[in-house]
N, C-alpha and C positions, 0 to 999 in steps of 0.2 A: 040552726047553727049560729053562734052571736058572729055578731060582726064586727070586722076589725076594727079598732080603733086609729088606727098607725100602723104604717109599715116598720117592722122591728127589723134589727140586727135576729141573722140566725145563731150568736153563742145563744146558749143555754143557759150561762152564768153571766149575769150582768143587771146593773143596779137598776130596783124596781119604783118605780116613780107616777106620782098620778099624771094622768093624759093630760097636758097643755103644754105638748113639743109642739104645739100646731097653733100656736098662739102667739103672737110677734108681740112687740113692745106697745106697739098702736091698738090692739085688742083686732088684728084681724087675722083671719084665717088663713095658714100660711101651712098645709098641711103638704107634704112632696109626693109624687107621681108614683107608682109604684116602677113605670123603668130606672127610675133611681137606687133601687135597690135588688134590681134583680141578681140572684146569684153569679157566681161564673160560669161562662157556656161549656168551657174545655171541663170543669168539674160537673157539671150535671151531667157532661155529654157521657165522661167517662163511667157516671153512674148508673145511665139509662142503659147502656150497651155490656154492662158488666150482667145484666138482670136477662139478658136476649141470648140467644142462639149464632153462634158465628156467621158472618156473611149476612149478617140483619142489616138492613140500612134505614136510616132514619131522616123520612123529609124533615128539610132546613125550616119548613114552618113550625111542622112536629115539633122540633125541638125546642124553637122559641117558646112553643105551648105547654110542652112539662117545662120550660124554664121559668118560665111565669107563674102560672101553676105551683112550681115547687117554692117560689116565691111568698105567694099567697097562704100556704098554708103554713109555711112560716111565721108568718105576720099574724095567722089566727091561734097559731098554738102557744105564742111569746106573748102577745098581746091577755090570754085566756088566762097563761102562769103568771102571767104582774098582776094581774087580778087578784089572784088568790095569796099570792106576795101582799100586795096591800092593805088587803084582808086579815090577815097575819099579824099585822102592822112590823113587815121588816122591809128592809130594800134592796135584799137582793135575792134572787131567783135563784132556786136552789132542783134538782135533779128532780126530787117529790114532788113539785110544784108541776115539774113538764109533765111528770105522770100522772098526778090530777086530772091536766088541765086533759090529755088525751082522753080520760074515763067523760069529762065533758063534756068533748068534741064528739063523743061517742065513737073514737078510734082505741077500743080498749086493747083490740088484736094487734096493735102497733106493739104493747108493753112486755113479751115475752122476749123481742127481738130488740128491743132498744135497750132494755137493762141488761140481757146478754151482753149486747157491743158494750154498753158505758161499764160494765163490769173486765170485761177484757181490754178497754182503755186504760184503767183506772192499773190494771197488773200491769201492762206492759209500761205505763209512766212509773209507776214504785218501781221495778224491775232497772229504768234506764238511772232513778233515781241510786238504787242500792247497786248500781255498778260503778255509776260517778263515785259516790262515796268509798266504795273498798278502791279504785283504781287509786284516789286521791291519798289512801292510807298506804296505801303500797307503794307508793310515790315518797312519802314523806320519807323513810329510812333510806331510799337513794337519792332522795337530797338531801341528805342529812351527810351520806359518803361521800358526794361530791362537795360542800360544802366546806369537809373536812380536809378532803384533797386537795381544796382549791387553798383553803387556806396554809397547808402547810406547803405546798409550791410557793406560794408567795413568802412562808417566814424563810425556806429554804433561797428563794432569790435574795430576800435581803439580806439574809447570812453572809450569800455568795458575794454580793455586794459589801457588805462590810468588812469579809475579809481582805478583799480583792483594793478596797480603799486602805485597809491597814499595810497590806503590803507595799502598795504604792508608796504610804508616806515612809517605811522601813528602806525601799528602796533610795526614794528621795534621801534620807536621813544619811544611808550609807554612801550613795554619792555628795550628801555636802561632809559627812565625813572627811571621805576620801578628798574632796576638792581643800577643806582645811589641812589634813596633815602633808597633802601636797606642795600649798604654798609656804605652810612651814616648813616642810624639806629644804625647801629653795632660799627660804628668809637665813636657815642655818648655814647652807649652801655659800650662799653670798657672806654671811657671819665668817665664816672659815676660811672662804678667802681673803676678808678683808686682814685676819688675825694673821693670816701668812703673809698679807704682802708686809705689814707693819713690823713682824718681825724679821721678813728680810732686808726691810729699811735700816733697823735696827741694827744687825748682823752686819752689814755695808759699810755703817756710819764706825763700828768699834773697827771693824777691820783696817777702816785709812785712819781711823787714828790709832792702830798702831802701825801702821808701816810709815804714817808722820814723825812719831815715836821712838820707830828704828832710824829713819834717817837724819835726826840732829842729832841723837848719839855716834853715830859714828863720820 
């Protein structure tokens, strides 16, 4: 079985590169521990016990051990496909490559059950993919109706508002109207009076001079 060169990352898909991640600035070997990279325990745990009979318990060393384990042959089956990625001369690790790299591993019995699952990944993502898309087309025509609504509530407000301002200045208008022909009521008012009192000054003044008139005639 080759051996690993590096602990990898478990994607599948990820850029494929010659080995000198273990090589520092200074030229020394700076290669990390492989508990640095072990899976997660709630996810292994949940894996090992999915494959068991109910009521199966698993000592806490046990599982450290398929953790680790499932670790490592991560590391040897990533490690095996950048291989053959390089080989290639591409840099990045592609589905083929994993299943190469298990016909290498001599885990060929792995490739019935993994391309089933990466096949039923692969429908269930187009599937969330072709639902986003119609949800988002179906979408669009009722926003397109509230858009429409929205916008004609708003030319309807301003309408409301311009009429509502028109009237105001109509009302204004009509009360400085009313307030002008008012005070010229009044300016005539006082007008009328004053021609009345003038002519009864007038009226006054003919009247003693005629009863002046009457009394040196006789």
């Amino acid at each position: 079985m080759p051996r690993a060169k590096k602990i990898a990352s478990p994607a599948a898909e990820q850029p494929a590169t010659e080995d000198h991640s273990n090589i520092d600035e200074n030229g020394k070997n700076d290669s990390a521990g492989i508990d640095e990279f072990v899976l997660p325990k709630a996810t292994v745990t949940r894996l090992a016990k999915s494959v068991l009979p109910q009521n199966t318990q698993i000592q806490k060393d046990a599982m450290t051990a398929v953790s680790k384990s499932a670790t490592v042959f991560v590391n040897y089956l990533t490690a095996t496909a950048n291989e053959l990625t390089v080989q290639s001369g591409r840099r990045t690790i592609n589905p083929n490559d994993v299943y190469q790299a298990l016909e290498i591993l001599e885990l060929p019995f792995f490739l019935p059950r993994l391309k089933a699952e990466v096949s039923e990944f692969n429908k269930v993502a187009t599937s969330k993919r072709q639902a986003k898309a119609t949800a988002s087309q179906q979408q669009l025509p009722q926003q397109h109706d509230q858009d429409e609504e929205l916008a004609a509530t708003k030319t309807a407000k301003v309408e409301g508002e311009d009429k509502a301002a028109t009237h105001a200045e109509d009302e204004g208008g009509d009360q400085q109207n009313a307030k002008k022909a008012s005070a010229a009521k009044r300016r005539a008012g006082k007008r009328a009076k004053t021609a009345d009192g003038k002519a009864a000054v007038i009226n006054a003044v003919r009247f003693l001079c005629l009863c002046s008139i009457c009394t040196n005639m006789f």
